[in-house]
C-alpha positions, 0 to 999 in steps of 0.5 A, spaced: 683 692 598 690 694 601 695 699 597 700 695 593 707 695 597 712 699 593 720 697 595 724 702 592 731 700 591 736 707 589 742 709 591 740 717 592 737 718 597 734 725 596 731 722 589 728 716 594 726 721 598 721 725 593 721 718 590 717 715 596 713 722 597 710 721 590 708 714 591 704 715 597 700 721 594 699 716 588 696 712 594 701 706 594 704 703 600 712 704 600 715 697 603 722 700 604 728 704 600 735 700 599 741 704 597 744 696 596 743 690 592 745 687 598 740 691 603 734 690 597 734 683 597 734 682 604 727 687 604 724 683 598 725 677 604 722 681 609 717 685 607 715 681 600 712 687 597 709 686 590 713 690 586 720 694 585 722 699 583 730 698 581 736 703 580 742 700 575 747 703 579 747 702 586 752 702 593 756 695 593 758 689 589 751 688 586 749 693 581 741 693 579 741 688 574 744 683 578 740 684 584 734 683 579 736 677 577 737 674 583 730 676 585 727 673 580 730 667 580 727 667 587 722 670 587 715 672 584 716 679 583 715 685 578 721 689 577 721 696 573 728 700 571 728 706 574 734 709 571 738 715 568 742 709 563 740 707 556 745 706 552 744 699 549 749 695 553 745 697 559 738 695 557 740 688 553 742 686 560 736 689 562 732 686 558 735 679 559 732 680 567 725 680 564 722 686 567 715 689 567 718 696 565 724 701 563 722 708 565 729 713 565 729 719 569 728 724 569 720 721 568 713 723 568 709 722 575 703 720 569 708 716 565 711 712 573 704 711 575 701 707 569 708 703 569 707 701 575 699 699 574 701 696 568 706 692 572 702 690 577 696 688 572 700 684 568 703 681 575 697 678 576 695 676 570 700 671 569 700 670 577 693 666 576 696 663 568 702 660 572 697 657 579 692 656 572 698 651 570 700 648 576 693 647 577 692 642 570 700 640 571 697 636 577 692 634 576 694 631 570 700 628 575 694 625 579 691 623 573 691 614 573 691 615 566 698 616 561 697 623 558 701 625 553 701 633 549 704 634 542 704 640 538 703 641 530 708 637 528 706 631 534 712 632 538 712 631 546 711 637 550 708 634 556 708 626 559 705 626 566 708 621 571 703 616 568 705 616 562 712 616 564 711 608 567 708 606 561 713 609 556 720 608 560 721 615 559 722 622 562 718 628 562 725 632 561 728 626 555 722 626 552 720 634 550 721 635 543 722 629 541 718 626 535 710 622 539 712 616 535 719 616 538 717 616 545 710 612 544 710 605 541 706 600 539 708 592 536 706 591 529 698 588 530 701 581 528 706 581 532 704 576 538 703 580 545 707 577 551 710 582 556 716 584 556 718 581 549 722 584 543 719 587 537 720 593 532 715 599 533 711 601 527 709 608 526 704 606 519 699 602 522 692 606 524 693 605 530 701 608 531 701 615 535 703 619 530 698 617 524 694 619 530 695 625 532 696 627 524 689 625 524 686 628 529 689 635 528 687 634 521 679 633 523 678 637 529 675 633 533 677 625 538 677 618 535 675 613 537 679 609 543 683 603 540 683 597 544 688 592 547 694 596 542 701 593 546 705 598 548 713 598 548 717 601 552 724 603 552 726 597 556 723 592 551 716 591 556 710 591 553 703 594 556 696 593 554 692 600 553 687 603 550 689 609 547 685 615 544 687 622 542 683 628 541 685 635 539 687 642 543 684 649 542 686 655 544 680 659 546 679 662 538 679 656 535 686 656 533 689 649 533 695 648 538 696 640 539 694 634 541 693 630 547 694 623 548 691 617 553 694 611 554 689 608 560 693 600 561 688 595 559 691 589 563 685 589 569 680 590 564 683 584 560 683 580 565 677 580 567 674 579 560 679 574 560 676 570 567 668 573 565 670 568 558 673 563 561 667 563 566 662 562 560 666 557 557 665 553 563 659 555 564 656 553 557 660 547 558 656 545 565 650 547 561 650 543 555 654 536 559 650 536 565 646 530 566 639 534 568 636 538 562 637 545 563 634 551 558 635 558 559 627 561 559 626 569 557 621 572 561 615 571 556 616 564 556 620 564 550 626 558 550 633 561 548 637 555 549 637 548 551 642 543 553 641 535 551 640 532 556 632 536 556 633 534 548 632 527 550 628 527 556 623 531 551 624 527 545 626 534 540 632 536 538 635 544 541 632 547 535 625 544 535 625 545 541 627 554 541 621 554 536 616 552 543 614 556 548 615 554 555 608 554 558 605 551 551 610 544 553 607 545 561 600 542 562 594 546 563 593 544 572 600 545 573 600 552 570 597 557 576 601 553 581 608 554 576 606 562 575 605 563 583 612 560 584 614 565 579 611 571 581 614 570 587 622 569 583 621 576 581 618 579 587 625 577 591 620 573 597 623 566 594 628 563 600 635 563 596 633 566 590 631 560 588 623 557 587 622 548 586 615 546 584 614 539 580 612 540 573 610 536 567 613 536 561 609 534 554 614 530 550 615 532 542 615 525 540 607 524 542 609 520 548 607 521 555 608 526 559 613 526 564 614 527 571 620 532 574 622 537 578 625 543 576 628 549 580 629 555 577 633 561 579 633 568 575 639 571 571 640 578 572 644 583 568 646 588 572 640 590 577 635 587 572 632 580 571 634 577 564 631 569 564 629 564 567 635 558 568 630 552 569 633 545 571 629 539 571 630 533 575 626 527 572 622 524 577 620 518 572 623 512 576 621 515 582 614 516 581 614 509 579 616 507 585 611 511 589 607 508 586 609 501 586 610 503 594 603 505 594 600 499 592 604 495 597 602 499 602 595 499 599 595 492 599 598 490 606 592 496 608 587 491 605 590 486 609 591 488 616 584 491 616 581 484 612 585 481 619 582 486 624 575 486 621 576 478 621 579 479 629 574 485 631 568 479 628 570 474 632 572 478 637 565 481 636 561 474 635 564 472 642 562 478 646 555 477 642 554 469 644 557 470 652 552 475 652 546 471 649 548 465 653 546 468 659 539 469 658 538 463 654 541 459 659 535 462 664 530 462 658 532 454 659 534 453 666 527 456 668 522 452 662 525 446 665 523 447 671 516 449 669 516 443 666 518 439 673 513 442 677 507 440 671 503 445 674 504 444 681 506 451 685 503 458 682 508 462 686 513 458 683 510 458 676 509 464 676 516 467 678 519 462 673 515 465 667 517 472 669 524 471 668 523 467 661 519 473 660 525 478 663 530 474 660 527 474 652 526 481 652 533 482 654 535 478 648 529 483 644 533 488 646 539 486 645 538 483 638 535 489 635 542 493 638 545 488 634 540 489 628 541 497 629 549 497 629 548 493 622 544 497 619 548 503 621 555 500 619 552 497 612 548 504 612 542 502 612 539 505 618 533 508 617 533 515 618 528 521 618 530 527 620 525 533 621 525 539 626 524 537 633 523 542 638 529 539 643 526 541 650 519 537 649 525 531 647 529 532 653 523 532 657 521 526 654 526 522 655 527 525 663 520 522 665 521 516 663 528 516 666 525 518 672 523 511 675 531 509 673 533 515 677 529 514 684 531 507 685 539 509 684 539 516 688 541 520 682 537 527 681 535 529 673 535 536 671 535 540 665 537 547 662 534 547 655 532 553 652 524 553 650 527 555 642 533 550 641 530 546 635 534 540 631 534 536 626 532 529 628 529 523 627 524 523 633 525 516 634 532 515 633 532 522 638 529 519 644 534 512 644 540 516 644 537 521 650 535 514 653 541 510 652 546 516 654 541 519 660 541 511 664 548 510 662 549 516 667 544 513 672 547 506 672 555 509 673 553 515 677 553 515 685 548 515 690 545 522 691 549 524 685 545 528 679 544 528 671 544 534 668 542 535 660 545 542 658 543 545 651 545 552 647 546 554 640 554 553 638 557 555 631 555 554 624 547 553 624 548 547 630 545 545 636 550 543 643 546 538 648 551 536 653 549 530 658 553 531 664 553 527 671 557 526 677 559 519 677 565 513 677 568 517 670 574 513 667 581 513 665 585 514 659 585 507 657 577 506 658 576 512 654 581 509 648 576 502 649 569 506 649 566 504 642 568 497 642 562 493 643 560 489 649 567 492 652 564 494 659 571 497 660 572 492 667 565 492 670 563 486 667 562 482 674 559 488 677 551 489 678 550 494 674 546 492 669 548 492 660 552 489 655 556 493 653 551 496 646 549 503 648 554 508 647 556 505 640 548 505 639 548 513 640 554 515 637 553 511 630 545 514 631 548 521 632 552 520 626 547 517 621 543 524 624 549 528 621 551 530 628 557 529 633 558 525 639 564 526 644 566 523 651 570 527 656 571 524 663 576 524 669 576 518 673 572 520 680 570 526 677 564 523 672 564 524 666 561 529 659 557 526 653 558 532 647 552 532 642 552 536 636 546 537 631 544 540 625 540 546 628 532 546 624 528 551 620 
């Protein structure tokens, strides 16, 4: 810590001298000696030192006192009188400068030197009460609120620049005088309307002085009073809310009170803008043409506007005696609550969830189909209600009905025109195919009966054609017998396990004799413990049907491979495969129709057109799958599933 600078101000300069000497030995720093009133002020501006000890009589125009006054009008100095001089006229003009000490000489170094240090002390002390002071001054400036401080007899001691707005009057104009005088309010009856005219009153509850009154008395604030308008020296008039509160000094002593006027005009206007939004809220709520109701998050209806009335048939008050899920029926709850839990847990798209609901009636009548959207309410951060808004969707559930059954009806009558168009389409393909080898069946009984009996080549050959031409016509009779049954579900069908291997081998030999005089090589790749569940015989006609269509439409040298693996879910995969002509997107579209040779009809393979749709309708009844991929040049692949065997 740094020794405290002493100027000294003397006018002797032998008394400086020892002056000097006996405050260093005391371990102060000497700042400087001024034999004038002049050379001590310019050393106070330059050397700033934190105390002075001051002659009365000094060297030129100004004497001690005067230089004292001067000091401290500019500076915060401490000054102590050092001085021979006390007659009573001296120390009253002493007196008036304030000083920290009167000491006459000659003095005592004991009595000088607790001089100083009680100068010094009392210096710093009030140093940090004026910086205390300036510090609540400011604050109070920075304060957006009006403060206003009385003493005991609720006159103004203080106004802060907030409080100097709202009332019209100066700090300076305003100390001393009366609260009630600077702090205004109109009557409560009086109308409120900024910048009006109108008599204060200094009676009612709310007046400043009946407040301060009351405050000191009780020790303790009040409550703030709302909305109060405030009268200010001009005749405007400012809405504040006003609260008061008592100030004590550190033993409890009473020593005024303090005064808030915070301006109310924002907060009004809000509360006005929030009111005119629930009005019109509440009126869109109860006028809207959909039913709307506000639903607390148990379920509980809070309020619900006419149109939900008449669309339920029970009045508001029926209707806040119900709970929302219990007019809900029971299939559509699980579905409602999701989209709920979703609601609250923030994962609906714009905070708003739609679901279609249906509503019990209270008057006992059907129930009626609507739509509803519901978004959540919140207060503040939390989630208070539901508002539900419910669309009838009475009219247009009758319509979709009224459509369906239109398109029901025009379904029944374009699949009555394609079953009848696919019958006579059917029949036509059926009678040109029977035609043929009945007109040999004929031609060649004719001719039999012409040669009577006279060339046995010639009879021979004949009846083999009637022979060949008849079991071509069996064939295809039980063909059509067998897509009969199949399309009327009374195909006869027994499955049992069935190693597939021994199936696959089976059909290959008696496909074999097919595939020499065509040139087609026949392989398999069935492993030894793939077991299916299949009617053996129905088995071995779908083999036999998709192994000679292979054959038939393959190349010379080509080759029909029988490919079989285990595929998903319990299921045995036999693919056929070959290396034939294959097909075109626009056969492929044709494949099931019966007796479409997809464009061969005038080649020599032999056929009609059954075997494909046989096998795949086989397969089925069986409980498998059958499809076609191919790729014109390039043969083609038949894809079977089967349920696989114990």
């Amino acid at each position: 810590m740094h020794s405290p600078a002493i100027l000294i101000v003397e006018d002797e300069a032998i008394v400086a001298l020892d002056l000097s000497l006996q405050l260093a030995d005391l371990g102060y720093a000497v700042a400087g000696v001024a034999a004038s009133g002049e050379l001590a002020l310019d050393l106070v501006a330059q050397q700033a030192p934190d105390l002075i000890l001051m002659d009365v009589r000094l060297q030129g125009q100004l004497d001690g006192i005067e230089t004292a006054q001067r000091i401290r009008a500019e500076r915060d100095i401490p000054v102590i009188f050092l001085t021979s001089h006390s007659d009573a006229d001296t120390v009253q003009r002493a007196a008036r400068t304030a000083p920290y000490g009167y000491l006459t000489k000659p003095y005592q170094l004991k009595e000088l030197r607790a001089g100083i240090e009680v100068a010094l002390t009392k210096s710093r002390m009030e140093r940090q009460l004026r910086q205390a002071d300036r510090w609540f001054a400011h604050t109070l400036r920075c304060v957006g609120d009006g403060v206003v401080v009385t003493d005991l007899d609720a006159r103004v001691r203080f106004l802060n620049p907030a409080a100097e707005q709202l009332t019209g009057w100066s700090v300076d104009a305003a100390l001393g005088q009366p609260v009630d005088q600077v702090v205004r309010f109109r009557p409560p009856a009086a109308p409120v309307a900024a910048g009006g005219s109108g008599q204060a009153d200094g009676n009612h509850p709310d007046a400043p002085g009946q407040l301060v009154r009351a405050v000191l008395a009780r020790g303790r604030p009040l409550p703030a009073a709302h909305g109060l308008s405030l009268l200010d020296q001009g005749g405007g008039a400012h809405l504040v809310d006003q609260t008061a509160g008592p100030v004590d000094d550190d033993g409890g002593g009473r020593l005024g009170a303090v005064l808030v006027l915070r301006d109310a005009s924002a907060r009004l206007a809000q509360e006005a803008l929030l009111r005119a939004s629930e009005e019109r809220f509440r009126s869109a709520f109860d006028h809207a043409p959909l039913g709307m109701a506000l639903v607390a998050l148990g379920g509980e209806i809070m309020q619900a506007n006419d149109a939900l009335c008449r669309l339920l048939g029970g009045t508001a008050e029926a209707l806040r005696r119900c709970n929302h899920h219990s007019l809900g029926l029971e299939d559509d709850r699980a579905h409602e609550q999701q989209r709920l839990h979703e609601l609250l847990g923030g994962a609906a798209p714009g905070n708003v969830v739609q679901f279609e609901r249906r509503y019990r009636r209270l008057d006992g009548a059907e129930p009626v189909w609507t739509l509803v959207s519901v978004s959540l309410m919140h207060e503040g951060e939390s989630p208070t209600c539901y508002l539900y808004q419910v669309h009838d969707l009475t009219q247009q559930k009758l319509a979709a009905q009224q459509l369906a059954e239109l398109a029901e009806e025009r379904l029944k009558r374009e699949a009555g025109e394609l079953a009848s168009a696919a019958r006579s389409e059917f029949l036509s393909r059926a009678s040109h195919e029977m035609r043929t080898p009945l007109n040999a069946v004929i031609g060649f009984a004719q001719l039999l009966q012409m040669l009577k009996g006279g060339d046995p080549a010639k009879t021979e050959t004949y009846a083999n054609h009637i022979r060949v031409a008849g079991e071509h016509l069996l064939t295809l009779v039980t063909d059509l017998l067998d897509i009969n049954r199949a399309s009327q579900g009374r195909l006869r069908i027994e499955p049992q396990p069935l190693g597939l291997q021994g199936a696959v081998q089976e059909s290959l030999e008696l496909l074999s004799s097919l595939g020499q005089s065509h040139g087609v090589l026949l392989a398999r790749a069935v492993p030894a413990d793939l077991v299916v569940l299949a009617d053996p015989t129905r088995l071995r006609q779908v083999l036999l049907n998709l192994g000679s269509n292979a054959i038939k439409y393959n190349r010379q040298g080509g080759d029909v491979r029988f490919l079989a693996s285990r595929a998903d879910g319990g299921r045995i995969s036999l693919s056929v495969v070959d290396s034939g002509i294959g097909m075109t997107e626009e056969q492929l579209e044709r494949l099931f129709q019966p007796f479409d040779r997809l464009g061969l009809e005038r080649s020599r393979i032999p056929g009609v057109g059954l075997g494909l749709v046989i096998a795949r309708s086989l397969v089925l009844e069986m409980g498998g799958s059958l499809a076609v991929h191919s790729r014109p040049r390039s043969g083609t692949s038949i894809h079977i599933e089967l349920p696989a065997g114990p």
